[in-house]
C-alpha positions in Angstrom: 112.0 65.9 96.0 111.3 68.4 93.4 110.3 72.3 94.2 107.5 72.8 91.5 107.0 76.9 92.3 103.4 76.6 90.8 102.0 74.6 93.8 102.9 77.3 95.9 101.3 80.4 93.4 97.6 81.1 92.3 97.9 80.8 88.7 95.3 83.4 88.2 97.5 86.1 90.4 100.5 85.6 87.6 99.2 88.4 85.6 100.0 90.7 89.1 104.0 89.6 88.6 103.3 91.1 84.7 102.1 94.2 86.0 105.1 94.1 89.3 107.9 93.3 86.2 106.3 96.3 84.1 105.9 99.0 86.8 109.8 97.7 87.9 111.4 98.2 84.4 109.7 101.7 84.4 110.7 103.1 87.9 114.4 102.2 87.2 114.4 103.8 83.5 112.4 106.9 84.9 115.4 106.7 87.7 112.8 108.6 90.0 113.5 105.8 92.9 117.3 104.1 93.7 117.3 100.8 92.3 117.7 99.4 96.0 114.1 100.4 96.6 112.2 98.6 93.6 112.0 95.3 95.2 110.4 96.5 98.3 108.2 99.3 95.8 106.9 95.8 93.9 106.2 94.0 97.2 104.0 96.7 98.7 102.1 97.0 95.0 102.0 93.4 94.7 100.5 92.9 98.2 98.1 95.5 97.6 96.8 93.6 94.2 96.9 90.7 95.6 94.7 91.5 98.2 92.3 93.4 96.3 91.1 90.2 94.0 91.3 87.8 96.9 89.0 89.5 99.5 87.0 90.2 96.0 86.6 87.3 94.9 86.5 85.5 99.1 83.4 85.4 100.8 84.7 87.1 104.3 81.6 84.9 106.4 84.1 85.1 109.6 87.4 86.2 111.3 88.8 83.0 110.4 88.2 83.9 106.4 89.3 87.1 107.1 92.4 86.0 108.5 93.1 83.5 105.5 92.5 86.0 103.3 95.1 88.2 104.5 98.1 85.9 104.7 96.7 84.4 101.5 97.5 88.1 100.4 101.1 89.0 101.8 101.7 85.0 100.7 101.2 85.9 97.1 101.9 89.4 97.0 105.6 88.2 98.0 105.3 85.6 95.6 104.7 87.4 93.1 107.3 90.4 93.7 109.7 87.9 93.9 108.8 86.2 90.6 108.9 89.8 89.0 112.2 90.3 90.1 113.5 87.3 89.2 112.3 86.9 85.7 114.1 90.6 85.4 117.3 89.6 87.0 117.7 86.2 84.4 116.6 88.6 81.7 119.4 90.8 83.2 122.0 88.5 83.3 121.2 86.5 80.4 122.1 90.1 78.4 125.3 90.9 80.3 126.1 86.8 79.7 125.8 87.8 75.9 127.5 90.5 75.5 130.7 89.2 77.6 130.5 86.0 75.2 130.5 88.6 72.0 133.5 90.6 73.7 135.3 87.7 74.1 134.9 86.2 70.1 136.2 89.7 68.9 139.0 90.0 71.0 
């Protein structure tokens, strides 16, 4: 059985993981916030996002739409924090991978 993340996220909330992996990047350079913090900084934004284009772009006729819409918006918002933070933590260690592999052919 193959885990395909795409059938799980709403392609047109991918551009909220951009904006999670941008505002991440600049909180830990600013070093306003401890790094420990980020993760749960992006998921708040990213829930917040989230939520703001699907109950705009959801017609809320009933408590039942309301209530889809809602976990439809922590669903993604998670989603998509945790996408953020992983495409920065390969990026991360992809680097530190390359520069131990350089300090190992000079020495």
């Amino acid at each position: 059985m193959e885990l395909n993340i795409m059938d799980y996220v709403d392609p047109k909330l991918v551009v909220v993981a951009a904006v999670c992996l941008m505002l991440g990047v600049f909180i830990k350079h600013a070093t306003l916030i401890k790094n420990n913090y980020i993760p749960f900084i992006l998921v708040g934004v990213s829930i917040v996002l989230c939520g703001l284009y699907i109950f705009a772009n959801s017609p809320m006729t009933d408590s039942q739409a309301v209530a889809n819409a809602i976990f439809s918006a922590l669903t993604q918002g998670v989603l998509m924090a945790g996408l953020a933070v992983l495409i920065h933590q390969c990026y991360s260690q992809g680097a530190s991978l390359k520069i131990n592999a350089d300090k190992a052919k000079t020495e």
